[in-house]
Structures are given as C-alpha cells and as structure tokens.
C-alpha positions in Angstrom: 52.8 66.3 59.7 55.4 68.7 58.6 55.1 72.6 58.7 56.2 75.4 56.8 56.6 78.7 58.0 58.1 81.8 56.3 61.6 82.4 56.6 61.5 86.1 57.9 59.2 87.9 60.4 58.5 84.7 62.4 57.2 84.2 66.3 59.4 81.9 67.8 60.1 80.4 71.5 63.6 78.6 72.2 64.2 76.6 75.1 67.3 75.6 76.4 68.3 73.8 79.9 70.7 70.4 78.9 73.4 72.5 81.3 73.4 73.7 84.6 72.3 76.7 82.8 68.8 78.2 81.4 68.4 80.0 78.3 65.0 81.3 76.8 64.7 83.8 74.1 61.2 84.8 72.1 61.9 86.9 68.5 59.1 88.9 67.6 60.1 89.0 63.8 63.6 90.3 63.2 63.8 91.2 67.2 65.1 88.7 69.9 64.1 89.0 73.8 66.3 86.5 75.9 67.6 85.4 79.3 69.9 83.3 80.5 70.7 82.5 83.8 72.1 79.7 86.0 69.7 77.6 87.6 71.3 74.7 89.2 68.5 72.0 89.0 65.8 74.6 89.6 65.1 74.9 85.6 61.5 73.2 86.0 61.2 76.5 88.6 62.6 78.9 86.6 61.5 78.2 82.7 57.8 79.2 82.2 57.6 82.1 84.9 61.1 84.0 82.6 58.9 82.8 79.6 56.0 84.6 80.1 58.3 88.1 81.2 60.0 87.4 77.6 56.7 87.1 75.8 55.3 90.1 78.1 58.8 92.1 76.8 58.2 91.0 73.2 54.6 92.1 73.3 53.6 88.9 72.2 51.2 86.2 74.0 50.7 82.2 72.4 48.3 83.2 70.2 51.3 85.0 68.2 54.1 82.3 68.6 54.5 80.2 65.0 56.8 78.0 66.7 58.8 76.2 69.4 62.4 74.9 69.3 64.2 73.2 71.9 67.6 72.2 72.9 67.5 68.7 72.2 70.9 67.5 73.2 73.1 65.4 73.8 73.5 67.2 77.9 72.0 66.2 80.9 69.3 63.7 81.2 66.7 65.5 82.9 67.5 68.5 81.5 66.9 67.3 77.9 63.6 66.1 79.6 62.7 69.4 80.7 63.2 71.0 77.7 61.1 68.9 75.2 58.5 68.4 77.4 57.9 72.2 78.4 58.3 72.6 74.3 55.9 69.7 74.4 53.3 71.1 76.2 53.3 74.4 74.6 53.1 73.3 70.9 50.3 70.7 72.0 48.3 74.3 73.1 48.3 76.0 70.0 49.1 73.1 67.4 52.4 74.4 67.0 55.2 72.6 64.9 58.8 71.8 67.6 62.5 72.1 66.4 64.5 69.7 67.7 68.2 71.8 68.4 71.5 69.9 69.0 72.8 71.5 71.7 76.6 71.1 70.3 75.5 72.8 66.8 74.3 75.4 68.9 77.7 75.7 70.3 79.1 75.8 67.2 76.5 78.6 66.1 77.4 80.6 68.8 81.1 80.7 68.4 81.4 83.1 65.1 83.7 80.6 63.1 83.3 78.4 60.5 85.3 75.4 61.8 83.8 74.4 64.9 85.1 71.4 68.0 81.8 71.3 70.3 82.6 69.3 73.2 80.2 68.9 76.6 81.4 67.7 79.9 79.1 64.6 80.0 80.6 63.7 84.0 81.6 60.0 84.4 84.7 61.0 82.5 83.6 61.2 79.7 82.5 64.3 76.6 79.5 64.8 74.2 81.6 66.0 71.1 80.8 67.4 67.7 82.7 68.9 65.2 81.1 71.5 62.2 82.4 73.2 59.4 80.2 76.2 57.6 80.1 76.1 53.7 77.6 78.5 51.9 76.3 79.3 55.1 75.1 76.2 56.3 76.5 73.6 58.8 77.9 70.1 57.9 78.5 67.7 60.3 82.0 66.4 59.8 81.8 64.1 63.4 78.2 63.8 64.5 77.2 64.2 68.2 79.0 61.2 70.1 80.1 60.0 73.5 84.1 60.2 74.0 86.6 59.8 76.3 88.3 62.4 76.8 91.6 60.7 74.9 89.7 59.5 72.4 87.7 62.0 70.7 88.2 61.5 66.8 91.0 63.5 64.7 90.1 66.7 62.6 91.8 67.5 59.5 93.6 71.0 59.2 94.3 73.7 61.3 92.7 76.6 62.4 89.6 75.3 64.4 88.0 76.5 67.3 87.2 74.6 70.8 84.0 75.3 72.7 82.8 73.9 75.7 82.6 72.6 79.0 84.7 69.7 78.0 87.8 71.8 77.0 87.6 73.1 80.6 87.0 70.1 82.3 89.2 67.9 80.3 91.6 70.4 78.9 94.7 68.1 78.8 93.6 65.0 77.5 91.6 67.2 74.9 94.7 69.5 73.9 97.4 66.5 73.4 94.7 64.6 71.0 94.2 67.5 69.0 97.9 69.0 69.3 98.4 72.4 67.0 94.7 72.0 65.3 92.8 74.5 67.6 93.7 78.2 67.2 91.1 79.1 69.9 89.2 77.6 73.1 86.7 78.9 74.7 86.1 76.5 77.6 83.0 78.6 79.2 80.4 78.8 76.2 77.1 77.0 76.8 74.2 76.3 74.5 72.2 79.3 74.2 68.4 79.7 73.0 69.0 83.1 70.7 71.6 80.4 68.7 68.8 78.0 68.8 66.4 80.8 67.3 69.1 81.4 64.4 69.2 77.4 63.5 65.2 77.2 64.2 64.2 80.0 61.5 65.8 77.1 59.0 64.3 74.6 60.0 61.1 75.5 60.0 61.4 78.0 56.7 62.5 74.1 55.4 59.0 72.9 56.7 60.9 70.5 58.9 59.2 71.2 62.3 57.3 68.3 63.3 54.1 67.9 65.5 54.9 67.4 69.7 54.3 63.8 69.7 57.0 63.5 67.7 59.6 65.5 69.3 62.1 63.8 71.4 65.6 64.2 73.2 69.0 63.3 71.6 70.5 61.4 74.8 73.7 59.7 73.3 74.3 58.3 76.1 72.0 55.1 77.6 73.0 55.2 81.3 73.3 58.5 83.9 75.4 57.1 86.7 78.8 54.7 87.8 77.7 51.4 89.2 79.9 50.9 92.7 82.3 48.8 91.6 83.0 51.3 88.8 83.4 54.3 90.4 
C-alpha cells in the first residue's frame, strides 16, 4: 500500500544510526527538533529514550506523527538493522507509512552543493560511494550507491564537485589521485544526519511513496561484514 501525505505542515520522525553516530530529529510542521550524538554501538540504548525528549520538545506524541523515515544505507550492518527495525516497530503502532533514506544522498543533502562525491568508510578497505548532481531541485544519481576500493571508485565528469565523508578521511590518498583536480571541497567529517533525512522524506511521502513496515528494508551493498583469516 502506498501513502500520500501533504507536502507542508507534516509530523515526521527520522532515524539515523548506519555510523558510529546517532541522529534523530521530529518536525512538528515547518519546525525541526534534533539530536545527534556519538554512541559507539550503544544506539539500541540511546534511540527511543532521545526520541521520546524530541517528541516531548516538539509537543507532539505518536498519535501526531504522519510518518517515519529511516536511514537505510549502505553503512554498518547492524546499524542499518537498528534503524529499520526501531522505524519498524513504530509505523507497525500507528499504521504509519516508512521512508527508506540512502544514507550517501543524505550526505549529499547535507553538504549545500549541487554536485555531490558521497563516500563511507565501509572498513575492510574498502568505501560506500555515491555521486549526485541537483537539477530543478531534485537529486539524480549520476553513480548509484556501490562498494569501491578505494582506487577504484568510478570517474566524475567536470570540475567543481564536493567530497563528503568518512571515506575521504580515511582513504584520502587513494581517493584524491583517482579524482585529481575534480573536487573543489572535502569535508572528510560529515555524517548522515536525520534533519537531511526529514528534507528528502517530506518528498517522498508528498510523492505517496512511503510504503507499509513490512516492506521496508536496509540497503546493505555489501553481502559479507568481516575478513576471513587468510585474508586479513
């Protein structure tokens, strides 16, 4: 089932925790209430209980929210877990329609330019990596979200894009040479945040694209979390 809601004044919950980081942020119509915070692998700990002090900030309880987006990935495996199923268990509460976010489009959201390189430290030496470009206001995907090596991340065209991400810090120099004089700016410490995910949600679901919580699931990219001996 698909559900439409309007495109302004909308109660909305975003969930994000595919980093070592947590973001939550609740909009009561045209206001946003958010947190984020570092939390290690304690998000399970830490989600709900800064939840309900956003709702309780927002003046708003469940009976209010409209609907639920979460970060969807590609990021860590049990973070994407925790995420969708907190989202989940929410929507299932209320019958509430779920946004699935890409956390790299949130990146790229976040940033304040229109030509976006998203890239993730994934570990195992390797990067989730997007890349965006904004025309008429809306996002196109010009590399969808992928696994990389570091050195082999695909080519942009033109100049004049910006680099956000864990991966730029983490891989900076393999990163750099493959994309030589394309990026004008990096910022190697943004994260996914929920208030970007709020932005990109109000779309979706003004689209009537949110879809019921048995349907939501993580974008994982990759299929396997950890080196086998012999290949570490």
């Amino acid at each position: 089932m698909r559900h439409r809601i309007p495109a302004i004044a909308v109660n909305l919950i975003a969930i994000e925790t595919s980093t070592e980081h947590c973001s939550l942020a609740v909009s009561r119509g045209a206001q946003v209430f958010a947190r984020s915070l570092h939390a290690g692998q304690r998000h399970s700990e830490l989600a709900l209980p800064v939840l309900r002090e956003l709702l309780q900030q927002a003046g708003l309880d469940m009976q209010a929210i409209e609907g639920v987006a979460y970060g969807a990935g590609p990021g860590s495996f049990t973070g994407l877990r925790i995420a969708c199923g907190i989202a989940q268990g929410l929507a299932l509460a209320r019958n509430l329609p779920l946004a699935g976010i890409g956390t790299l489009l949130a990146l790229a959201e976040d940033c304040g330019a229109d030509k976006v390189i998203a890239c993730l430290d994934a570990r195992m030496g390797e990067v989730y990596h997007a890349a965006y470009r904004k025309s008429g206001g809306k996002w196109m995907e010009m590399h969808a979200p992928a696994l990389y090596k570091p050195q082999a991340v695909p080519q942009v065209e033109g100049s004049d894009w910006i680099a956000c991400g864990s991966g730029f810090r983490v891989h900076g120099a393999p990163l750099a040479q493959c994309y030589g004089g394309s990026i004008a700016r990096t910022d190697a410490d943004a994260v996914p945040n929920a208030v970007a995910m709020l932005r990109l949600a109000r779309e979706v679901f003004a689209a009537g694209e949110g879809v019921d919580a048995a349907a939501a699931a993580p974008l994982y990219v990759r299929d396997k979390v950890a080196l086998k001996t012999g290949e570490r």
